[in-house]
mmCIF file as Biopython writes it, N, C-alpha, C and O atoms, coordinates in Angstrom:
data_model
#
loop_
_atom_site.group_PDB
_atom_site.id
_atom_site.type_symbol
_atom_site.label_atom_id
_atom_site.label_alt_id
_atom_site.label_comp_id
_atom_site.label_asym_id
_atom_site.label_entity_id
_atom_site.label_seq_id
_atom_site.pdbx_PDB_ins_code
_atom_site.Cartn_x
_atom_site.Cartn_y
_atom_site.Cartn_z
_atom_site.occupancy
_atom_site.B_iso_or_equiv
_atom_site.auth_seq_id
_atom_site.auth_asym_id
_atom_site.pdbx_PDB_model_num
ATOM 1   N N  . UNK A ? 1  ? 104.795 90.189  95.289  1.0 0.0 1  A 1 
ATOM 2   C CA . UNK A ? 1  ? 103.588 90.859  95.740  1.0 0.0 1  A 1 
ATOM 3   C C  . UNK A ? 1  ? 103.681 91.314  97.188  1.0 0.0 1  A 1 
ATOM 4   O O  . UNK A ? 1  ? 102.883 92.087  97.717  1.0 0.0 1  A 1 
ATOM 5   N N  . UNK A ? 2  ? 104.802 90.719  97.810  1.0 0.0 2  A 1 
ATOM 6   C CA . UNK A ? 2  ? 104.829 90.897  99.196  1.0 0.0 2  A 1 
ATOM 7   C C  . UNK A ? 2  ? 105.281 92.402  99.691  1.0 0.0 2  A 1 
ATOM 8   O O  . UNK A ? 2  ? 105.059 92.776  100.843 1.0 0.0 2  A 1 
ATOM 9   N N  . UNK A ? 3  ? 105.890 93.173  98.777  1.0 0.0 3  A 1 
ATOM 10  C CA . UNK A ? 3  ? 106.206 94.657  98.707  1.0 0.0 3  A 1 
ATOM 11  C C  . UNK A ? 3  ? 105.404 95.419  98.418  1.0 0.0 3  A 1 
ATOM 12  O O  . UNK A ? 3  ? 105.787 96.551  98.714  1.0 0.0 3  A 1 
ATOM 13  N N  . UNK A ? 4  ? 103.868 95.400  97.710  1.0 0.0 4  A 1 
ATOM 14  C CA . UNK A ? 4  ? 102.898 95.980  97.464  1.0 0.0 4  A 1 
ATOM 15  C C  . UNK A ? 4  ? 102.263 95.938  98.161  1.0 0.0 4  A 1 
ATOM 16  O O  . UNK A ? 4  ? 101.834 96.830  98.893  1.0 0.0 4  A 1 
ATOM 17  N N  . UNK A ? 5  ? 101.921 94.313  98.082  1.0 0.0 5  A 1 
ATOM 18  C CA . UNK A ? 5  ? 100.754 94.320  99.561  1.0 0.0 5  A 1 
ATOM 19  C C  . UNK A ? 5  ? 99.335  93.591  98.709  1.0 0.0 5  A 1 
ATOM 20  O O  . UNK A ? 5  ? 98.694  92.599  99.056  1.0 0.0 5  A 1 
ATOM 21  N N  . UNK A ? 6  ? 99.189  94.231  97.834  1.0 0.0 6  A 1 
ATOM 22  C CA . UNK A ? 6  ? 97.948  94.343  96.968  1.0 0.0 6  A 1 
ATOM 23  C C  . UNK A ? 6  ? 97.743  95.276  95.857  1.0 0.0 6  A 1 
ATOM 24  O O  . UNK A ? 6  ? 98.536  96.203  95.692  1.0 0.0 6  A 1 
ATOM 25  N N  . UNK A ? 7  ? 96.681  95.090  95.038  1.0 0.0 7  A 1 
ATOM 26  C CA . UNK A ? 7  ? 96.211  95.788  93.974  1.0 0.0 7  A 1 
ATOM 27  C C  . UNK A ? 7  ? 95.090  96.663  94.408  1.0 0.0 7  A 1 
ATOM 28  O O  . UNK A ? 7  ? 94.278  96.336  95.273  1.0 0.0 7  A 1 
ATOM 29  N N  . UNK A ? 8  ? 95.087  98.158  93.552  1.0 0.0 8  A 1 
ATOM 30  C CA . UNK A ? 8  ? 93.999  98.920  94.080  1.0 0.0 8  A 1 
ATOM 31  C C  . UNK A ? 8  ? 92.344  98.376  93.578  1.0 0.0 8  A 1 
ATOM 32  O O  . UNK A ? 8  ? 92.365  97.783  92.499  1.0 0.0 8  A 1 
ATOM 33  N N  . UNK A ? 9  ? 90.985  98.505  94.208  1.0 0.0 9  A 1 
ATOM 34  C CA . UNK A ? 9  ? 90.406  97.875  93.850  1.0 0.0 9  A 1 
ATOM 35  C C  . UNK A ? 9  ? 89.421  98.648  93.290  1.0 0.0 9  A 1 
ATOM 36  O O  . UNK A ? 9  ? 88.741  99.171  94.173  1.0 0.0 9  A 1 
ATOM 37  N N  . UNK A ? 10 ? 88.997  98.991  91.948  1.0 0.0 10 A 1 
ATOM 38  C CA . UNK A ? 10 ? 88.422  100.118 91.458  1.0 0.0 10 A 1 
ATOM 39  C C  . UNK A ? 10 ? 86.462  99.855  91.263  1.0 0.0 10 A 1 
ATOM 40  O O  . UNK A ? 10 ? 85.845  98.790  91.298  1.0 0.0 10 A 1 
ATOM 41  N N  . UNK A ? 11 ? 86.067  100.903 91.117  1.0 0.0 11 A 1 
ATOM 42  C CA . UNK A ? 11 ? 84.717  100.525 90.699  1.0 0.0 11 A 1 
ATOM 43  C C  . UNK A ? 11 ? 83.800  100.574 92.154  1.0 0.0 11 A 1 
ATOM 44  O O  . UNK A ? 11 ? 82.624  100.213 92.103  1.0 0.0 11 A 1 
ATOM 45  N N  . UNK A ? 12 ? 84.325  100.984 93.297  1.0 0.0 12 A 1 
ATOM 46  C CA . UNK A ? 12 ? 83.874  101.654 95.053  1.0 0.0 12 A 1 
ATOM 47  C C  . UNK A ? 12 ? 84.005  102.323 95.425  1.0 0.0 12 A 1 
ATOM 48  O O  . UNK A ? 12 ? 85.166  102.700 95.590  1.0 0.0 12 A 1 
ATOM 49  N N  . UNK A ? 13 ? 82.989  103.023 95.862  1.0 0.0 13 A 1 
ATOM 50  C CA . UNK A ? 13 ? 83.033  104.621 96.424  1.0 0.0 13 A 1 
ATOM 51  C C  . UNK A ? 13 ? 84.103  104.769 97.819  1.0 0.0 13 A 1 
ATOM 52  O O  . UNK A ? 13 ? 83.641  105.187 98.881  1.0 0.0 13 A 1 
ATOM 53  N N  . UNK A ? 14 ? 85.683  104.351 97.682  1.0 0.0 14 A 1 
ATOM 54  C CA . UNK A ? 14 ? 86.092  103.668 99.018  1.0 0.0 14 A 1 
ATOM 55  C C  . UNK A ? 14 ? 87.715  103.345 98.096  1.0 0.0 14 A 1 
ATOM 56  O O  . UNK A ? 14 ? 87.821  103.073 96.900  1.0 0.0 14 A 1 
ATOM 57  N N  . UNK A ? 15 ? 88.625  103.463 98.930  1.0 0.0 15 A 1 
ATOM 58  C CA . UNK A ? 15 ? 89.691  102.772 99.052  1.0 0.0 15 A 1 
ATOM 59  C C  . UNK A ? 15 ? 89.433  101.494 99.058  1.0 0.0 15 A 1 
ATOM 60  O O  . UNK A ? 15 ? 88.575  101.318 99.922  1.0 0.0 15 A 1 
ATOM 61  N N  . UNK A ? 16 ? 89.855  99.995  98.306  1.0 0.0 16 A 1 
ATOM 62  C CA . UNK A ? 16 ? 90.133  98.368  98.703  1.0 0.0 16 A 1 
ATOM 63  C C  . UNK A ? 16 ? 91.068  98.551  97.861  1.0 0.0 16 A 1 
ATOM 64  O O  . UNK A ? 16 ? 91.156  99.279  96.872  1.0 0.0 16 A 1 
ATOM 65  N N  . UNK A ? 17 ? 92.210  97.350  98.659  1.0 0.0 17 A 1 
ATOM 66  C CA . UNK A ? 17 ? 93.264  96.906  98.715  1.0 0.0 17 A 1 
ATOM 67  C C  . UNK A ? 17 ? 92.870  94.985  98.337  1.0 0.0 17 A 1 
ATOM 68  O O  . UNK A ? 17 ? 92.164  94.342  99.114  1.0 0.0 17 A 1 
ATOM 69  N N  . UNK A ? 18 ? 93.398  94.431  97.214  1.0 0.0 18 A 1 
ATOM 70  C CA . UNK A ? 18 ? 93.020  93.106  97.136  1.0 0.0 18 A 1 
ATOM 71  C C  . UNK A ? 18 ? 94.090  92.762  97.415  1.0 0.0 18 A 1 
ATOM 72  O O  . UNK A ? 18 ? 95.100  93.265  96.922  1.0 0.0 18 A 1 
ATOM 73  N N  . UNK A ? 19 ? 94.089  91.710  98.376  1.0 0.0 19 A 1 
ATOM 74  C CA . UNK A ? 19 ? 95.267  90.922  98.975  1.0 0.0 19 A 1 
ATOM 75  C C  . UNK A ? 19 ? 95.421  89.427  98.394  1.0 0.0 19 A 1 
ATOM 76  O O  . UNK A ? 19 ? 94.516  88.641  98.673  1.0 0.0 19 A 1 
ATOM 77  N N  . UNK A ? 20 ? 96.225  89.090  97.808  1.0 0.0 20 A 1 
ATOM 78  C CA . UNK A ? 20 ? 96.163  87.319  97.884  1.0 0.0 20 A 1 
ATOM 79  C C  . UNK A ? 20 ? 95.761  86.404  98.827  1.0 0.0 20 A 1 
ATOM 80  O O  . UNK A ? 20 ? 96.177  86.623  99.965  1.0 0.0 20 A 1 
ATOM 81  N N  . UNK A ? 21 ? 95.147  85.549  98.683  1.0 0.0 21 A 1 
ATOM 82  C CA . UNK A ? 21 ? 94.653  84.570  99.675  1.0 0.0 21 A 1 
ATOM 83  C C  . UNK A ? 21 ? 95.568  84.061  100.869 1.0 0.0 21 A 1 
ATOM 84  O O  . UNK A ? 21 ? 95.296  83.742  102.027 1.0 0.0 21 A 1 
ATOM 85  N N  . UNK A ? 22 ? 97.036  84.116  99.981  1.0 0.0 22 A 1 
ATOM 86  C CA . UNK A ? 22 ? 98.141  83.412  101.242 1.0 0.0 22 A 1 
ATOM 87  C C  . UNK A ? 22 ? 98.892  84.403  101.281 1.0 0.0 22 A 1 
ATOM 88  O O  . UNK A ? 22 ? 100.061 84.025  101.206 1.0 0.0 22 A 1 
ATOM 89  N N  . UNK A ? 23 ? 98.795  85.558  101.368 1.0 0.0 23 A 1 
ATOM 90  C CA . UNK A ? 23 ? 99.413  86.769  101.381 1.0 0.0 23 A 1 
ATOM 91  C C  . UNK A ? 23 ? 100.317 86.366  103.042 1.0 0.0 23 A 1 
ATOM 92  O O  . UNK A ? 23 ? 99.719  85.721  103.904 1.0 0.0 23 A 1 
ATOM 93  N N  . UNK A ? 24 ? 101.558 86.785  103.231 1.0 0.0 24 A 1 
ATOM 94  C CA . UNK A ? 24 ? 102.190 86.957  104.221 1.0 0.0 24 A 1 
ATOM 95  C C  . UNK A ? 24 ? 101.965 88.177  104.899 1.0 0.0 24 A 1 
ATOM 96  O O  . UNK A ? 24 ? 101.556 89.190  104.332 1.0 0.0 24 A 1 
ATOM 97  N N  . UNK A ? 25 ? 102.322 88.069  106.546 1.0 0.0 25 A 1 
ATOM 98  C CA . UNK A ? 25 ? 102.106 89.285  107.437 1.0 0.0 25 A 1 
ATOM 99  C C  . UNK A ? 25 ? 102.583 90.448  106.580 1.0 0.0 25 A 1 
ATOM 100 O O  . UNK A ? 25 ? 101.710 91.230  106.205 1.0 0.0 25 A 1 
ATOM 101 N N  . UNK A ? 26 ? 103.677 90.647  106.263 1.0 0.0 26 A 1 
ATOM 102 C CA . UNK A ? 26 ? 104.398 91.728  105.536 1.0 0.0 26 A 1 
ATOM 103 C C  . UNK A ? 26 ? 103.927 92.472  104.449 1.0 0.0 26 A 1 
ATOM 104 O O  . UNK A ? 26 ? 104.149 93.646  104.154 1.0 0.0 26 A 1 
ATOM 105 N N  . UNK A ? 27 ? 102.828 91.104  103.558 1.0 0.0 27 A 1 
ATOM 106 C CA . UNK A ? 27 ? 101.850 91.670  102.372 1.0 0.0 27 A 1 
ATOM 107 C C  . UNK A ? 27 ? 100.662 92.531  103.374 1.0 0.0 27 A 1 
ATOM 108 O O  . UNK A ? 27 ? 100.381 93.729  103.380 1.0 0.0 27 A 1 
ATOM 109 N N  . UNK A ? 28 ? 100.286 91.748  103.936 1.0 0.0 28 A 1 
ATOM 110 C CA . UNK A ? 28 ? 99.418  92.314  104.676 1.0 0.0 28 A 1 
ATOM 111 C C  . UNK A ? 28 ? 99.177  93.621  105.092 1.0 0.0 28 A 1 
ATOM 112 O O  . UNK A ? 28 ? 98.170  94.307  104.918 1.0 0.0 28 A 1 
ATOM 113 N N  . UNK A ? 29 ? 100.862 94.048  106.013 1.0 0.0 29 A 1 
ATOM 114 C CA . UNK A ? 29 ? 100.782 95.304  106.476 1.0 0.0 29 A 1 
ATOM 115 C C  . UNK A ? 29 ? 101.428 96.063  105.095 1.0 0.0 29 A 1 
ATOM 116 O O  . UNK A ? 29 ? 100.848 97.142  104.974 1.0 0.0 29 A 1 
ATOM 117 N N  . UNK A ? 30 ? 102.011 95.949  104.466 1.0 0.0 30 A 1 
ATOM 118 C CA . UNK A ? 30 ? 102.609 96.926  103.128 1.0 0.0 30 A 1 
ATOM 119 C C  . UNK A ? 30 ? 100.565 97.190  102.259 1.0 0.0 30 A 1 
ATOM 120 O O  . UNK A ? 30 ? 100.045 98.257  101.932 1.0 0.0 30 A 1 
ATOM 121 N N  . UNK A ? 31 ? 100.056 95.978  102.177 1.0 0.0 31 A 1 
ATOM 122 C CA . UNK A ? 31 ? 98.634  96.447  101.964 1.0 0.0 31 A 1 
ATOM 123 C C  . UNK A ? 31 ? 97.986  97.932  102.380 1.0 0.0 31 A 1 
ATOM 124 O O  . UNK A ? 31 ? 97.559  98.852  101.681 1.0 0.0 31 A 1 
ATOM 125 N N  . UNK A ? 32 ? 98.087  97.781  103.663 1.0 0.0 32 A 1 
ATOM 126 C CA . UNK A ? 32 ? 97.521  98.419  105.085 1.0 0.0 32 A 1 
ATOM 127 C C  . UNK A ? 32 ? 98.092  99.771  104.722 1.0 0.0 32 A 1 
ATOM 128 O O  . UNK A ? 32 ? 97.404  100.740 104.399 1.0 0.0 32 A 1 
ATOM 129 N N  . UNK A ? 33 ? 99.711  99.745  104.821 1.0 0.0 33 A 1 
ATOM 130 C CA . UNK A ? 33 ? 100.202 100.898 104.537 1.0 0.0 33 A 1 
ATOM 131 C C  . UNK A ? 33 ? 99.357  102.084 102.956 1.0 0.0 33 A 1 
ATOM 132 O O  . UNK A ? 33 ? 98.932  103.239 102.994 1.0 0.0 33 A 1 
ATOM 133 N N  . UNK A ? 34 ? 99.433  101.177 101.905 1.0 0.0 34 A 1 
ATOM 134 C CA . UNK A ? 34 ? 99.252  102.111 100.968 1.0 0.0 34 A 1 
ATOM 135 C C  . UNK A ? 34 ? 97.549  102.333 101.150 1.0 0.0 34 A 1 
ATOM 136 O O  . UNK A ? 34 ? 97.181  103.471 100.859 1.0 0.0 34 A 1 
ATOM 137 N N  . UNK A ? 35 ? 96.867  101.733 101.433 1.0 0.0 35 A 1 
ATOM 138 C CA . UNK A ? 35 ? 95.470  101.940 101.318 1.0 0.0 35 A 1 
ATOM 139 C C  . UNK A ? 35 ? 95.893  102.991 102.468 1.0 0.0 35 A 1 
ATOM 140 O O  . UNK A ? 35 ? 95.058  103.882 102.308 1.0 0.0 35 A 1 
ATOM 141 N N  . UNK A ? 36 ? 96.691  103.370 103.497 1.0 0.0 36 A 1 
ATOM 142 C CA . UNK A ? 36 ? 96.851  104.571 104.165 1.0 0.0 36 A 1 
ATOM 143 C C  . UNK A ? 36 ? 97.328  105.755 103.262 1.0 0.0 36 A 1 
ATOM 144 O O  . UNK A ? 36 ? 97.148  106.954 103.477 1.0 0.0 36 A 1 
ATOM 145 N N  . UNK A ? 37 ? 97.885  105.252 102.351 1.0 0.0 37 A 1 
ATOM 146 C CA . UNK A ? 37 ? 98.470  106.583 101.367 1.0 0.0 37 A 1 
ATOM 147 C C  . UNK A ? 37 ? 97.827  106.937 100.556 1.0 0.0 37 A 1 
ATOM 148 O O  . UNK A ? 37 ? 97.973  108.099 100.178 1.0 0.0 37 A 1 
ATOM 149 N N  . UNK A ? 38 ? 97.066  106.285 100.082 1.0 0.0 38 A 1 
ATOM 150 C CA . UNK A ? 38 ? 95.850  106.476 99.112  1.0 0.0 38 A 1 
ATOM 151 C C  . UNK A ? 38 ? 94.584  107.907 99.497  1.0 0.0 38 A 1 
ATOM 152 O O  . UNK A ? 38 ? 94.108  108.856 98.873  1.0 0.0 38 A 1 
ATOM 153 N N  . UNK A ? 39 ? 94.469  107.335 100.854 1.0 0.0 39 A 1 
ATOM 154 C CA . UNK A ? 39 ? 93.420  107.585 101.558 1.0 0.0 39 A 1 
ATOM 155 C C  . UNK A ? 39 ? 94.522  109.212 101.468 1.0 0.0 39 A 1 
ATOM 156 O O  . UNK A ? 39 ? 94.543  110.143 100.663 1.0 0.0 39 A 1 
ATOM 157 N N  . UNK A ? 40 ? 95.141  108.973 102.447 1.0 0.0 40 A 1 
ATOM 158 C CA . UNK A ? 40 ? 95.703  110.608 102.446 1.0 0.0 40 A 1 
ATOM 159 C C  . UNK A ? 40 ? 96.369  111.417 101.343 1.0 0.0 40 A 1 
ATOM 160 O O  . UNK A ? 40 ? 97.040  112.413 101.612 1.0 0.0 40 A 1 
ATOM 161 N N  . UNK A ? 41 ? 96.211  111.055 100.307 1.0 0.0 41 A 1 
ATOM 162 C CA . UNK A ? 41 ? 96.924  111.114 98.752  1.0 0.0 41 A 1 
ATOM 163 C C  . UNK A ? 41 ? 95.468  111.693 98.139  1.0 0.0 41 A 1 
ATOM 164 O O  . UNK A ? 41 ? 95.424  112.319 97.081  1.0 0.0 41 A 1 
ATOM 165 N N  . UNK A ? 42 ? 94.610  111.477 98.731  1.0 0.0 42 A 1 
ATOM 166 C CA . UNK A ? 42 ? 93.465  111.795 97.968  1.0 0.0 42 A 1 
ATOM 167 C C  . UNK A ? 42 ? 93.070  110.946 96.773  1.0 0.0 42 A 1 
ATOM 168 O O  . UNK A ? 42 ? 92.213  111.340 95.982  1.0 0.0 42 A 1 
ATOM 169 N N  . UNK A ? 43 ? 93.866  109.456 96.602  1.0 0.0 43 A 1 
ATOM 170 C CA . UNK A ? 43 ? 94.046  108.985 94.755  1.0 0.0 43 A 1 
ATOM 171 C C  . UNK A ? 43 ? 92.458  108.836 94.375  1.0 0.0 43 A 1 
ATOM 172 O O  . UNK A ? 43 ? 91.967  109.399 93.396  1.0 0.0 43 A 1 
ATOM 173 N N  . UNK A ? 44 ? 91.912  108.220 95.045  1.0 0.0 44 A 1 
ATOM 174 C CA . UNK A ? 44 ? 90.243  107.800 94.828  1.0 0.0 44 A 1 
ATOM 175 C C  . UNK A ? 44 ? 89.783  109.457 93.878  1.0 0.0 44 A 1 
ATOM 176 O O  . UNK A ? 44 ? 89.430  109.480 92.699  1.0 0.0 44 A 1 
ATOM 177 N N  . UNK A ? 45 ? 89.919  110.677 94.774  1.0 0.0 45 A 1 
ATOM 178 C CA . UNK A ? 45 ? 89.395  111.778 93.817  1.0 0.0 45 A 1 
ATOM 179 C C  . UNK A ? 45 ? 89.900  112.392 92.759  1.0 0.0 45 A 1 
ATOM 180 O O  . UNK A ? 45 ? 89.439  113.150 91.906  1.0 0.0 45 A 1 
ATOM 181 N N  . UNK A ? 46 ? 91.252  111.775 93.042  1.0 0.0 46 A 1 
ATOM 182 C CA . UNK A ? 46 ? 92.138  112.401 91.782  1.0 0.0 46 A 1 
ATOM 183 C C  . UNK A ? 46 ? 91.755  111.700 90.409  1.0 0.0 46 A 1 
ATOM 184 O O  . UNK A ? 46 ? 91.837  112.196 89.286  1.0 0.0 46 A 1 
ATOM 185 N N  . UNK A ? 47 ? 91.284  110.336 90.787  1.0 0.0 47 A 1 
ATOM 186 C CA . UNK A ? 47 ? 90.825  109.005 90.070  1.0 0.0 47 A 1 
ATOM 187 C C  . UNK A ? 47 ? 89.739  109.559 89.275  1.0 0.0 47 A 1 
ATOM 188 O O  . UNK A ? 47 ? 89.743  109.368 88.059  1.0 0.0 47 A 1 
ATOM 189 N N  . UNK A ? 48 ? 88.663  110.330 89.920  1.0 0.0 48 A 1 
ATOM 190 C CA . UNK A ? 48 ? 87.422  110.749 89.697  1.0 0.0 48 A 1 
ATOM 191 C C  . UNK A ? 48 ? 87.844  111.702 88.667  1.0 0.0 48 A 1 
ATOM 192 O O  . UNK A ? 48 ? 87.707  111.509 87.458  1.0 0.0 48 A 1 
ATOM 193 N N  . UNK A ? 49 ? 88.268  112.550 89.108  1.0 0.0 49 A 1 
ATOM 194 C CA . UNK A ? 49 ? 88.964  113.595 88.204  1.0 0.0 49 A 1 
ATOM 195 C C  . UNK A ? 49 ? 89.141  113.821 87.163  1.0 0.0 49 A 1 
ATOM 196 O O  . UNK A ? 49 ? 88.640  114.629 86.381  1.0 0.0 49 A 1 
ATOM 197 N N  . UNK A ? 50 ? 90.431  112.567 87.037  1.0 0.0 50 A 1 
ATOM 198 C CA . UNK A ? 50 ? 90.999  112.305 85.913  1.0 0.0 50 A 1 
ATOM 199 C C  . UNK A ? 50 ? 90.069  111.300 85.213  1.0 0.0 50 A 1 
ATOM 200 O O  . UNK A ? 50 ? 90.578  111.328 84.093  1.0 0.0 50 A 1 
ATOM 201 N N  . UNK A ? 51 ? 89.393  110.724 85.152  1.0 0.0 51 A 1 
ATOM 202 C CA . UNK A ? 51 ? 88.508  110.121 84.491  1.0 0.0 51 A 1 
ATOM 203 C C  . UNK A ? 51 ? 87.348  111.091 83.937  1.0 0.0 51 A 1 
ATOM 204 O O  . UNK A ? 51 ? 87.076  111.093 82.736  1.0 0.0 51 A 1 
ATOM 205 N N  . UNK A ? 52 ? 86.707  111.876 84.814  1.0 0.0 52 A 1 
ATOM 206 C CA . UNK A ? 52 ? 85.830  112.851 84.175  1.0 0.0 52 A 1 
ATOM 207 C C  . UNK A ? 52 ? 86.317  113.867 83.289  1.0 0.0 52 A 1 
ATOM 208 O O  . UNK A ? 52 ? 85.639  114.116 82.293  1.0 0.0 52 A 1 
ATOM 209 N N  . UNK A ? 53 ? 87.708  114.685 83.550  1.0 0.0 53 A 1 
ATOM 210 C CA . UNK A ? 53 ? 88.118  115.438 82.312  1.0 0.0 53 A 1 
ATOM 211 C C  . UNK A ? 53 ? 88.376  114.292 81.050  1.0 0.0 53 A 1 
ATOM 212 O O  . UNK A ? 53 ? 87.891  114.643 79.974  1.0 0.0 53 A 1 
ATOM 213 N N  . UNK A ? 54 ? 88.958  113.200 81.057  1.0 0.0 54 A 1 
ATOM 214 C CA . UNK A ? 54 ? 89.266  112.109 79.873  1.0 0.0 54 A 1 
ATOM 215 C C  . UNK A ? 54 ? 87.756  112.209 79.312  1.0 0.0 54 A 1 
ATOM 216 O O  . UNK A ? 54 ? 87.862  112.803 78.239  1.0 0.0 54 A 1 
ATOM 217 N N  . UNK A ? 55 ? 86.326  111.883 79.557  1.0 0.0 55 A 1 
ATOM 218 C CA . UNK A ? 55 ? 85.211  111.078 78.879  1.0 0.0 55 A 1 
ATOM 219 C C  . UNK A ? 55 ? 84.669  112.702 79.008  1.0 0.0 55 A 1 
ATOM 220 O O  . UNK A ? 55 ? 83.447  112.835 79.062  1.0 0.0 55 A 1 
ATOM 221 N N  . UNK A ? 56 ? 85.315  113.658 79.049  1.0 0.0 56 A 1 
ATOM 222 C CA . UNK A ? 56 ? 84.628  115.119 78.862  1.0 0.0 56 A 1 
ATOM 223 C C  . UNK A ? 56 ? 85.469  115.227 77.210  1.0 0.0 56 A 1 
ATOM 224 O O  . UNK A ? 56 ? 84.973  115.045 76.098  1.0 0.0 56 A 1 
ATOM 225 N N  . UNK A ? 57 ? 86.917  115.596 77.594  1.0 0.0 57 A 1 
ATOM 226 C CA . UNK A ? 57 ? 87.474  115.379 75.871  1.0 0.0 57 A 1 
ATOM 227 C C  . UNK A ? 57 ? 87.032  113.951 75.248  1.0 0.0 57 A 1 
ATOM 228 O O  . UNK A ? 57 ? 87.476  113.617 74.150  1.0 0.0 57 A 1 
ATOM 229 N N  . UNK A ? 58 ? 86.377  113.332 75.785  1.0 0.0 58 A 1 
ATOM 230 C CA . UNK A ? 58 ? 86.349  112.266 74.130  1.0 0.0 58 A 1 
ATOM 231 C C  . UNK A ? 58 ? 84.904  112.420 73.687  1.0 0.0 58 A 1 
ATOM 232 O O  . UNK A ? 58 ? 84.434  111.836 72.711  1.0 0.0 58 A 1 
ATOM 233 N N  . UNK A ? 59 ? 84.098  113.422 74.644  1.0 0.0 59 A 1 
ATOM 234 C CA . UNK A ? 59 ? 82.667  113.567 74.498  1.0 0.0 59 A 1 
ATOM 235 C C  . UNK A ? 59 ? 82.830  114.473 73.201  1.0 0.0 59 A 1 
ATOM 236 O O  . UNK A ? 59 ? 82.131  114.222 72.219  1.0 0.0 59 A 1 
ATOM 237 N N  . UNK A ? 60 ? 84.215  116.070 73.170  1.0 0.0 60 A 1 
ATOM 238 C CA . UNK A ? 60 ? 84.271  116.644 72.450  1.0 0.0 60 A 1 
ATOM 239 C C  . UNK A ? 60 ? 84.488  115.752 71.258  1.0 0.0 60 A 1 
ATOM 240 O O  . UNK A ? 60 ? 84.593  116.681 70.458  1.0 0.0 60 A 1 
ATOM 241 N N  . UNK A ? 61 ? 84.582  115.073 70.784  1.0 0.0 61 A 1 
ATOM 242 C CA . UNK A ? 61 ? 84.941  114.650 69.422  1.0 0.0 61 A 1 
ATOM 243 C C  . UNK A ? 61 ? 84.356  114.243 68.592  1.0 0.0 61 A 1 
ATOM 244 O O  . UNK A ? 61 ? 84.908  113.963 67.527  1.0 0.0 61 A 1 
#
């Protein structure tokens, strides 16, 4: 886990990063890092996105 950092944390209008409780400095900042890539990746809207075209085709059916 110490190469990730954390898991993305879904269901917030917001980037979170869940860290383990005894997470090491290194989890910590590899955390830090991707919730930076996220953020500039746009994933949160792409998230939105792709979830609203999915429950648009399953509405068609």
């Amino acid at each position: 886990y110490a190469e990730h950092g954390g898991a993305l944390l879904l269901g917030i209008k917001g980037v979170g990063i869940i860290c383990h409780g005894d997470s090491s400095p290194k989890a910590v900042k590899n955390a830090i890092r991707i919730a930076i890539d996220f953020v500039n990746n746009h994933v949160k809207e792409r998230l939105e996105e792709g979830l609203a075209a999915f429950q648009t085709k399953g509405n068609e059916r």
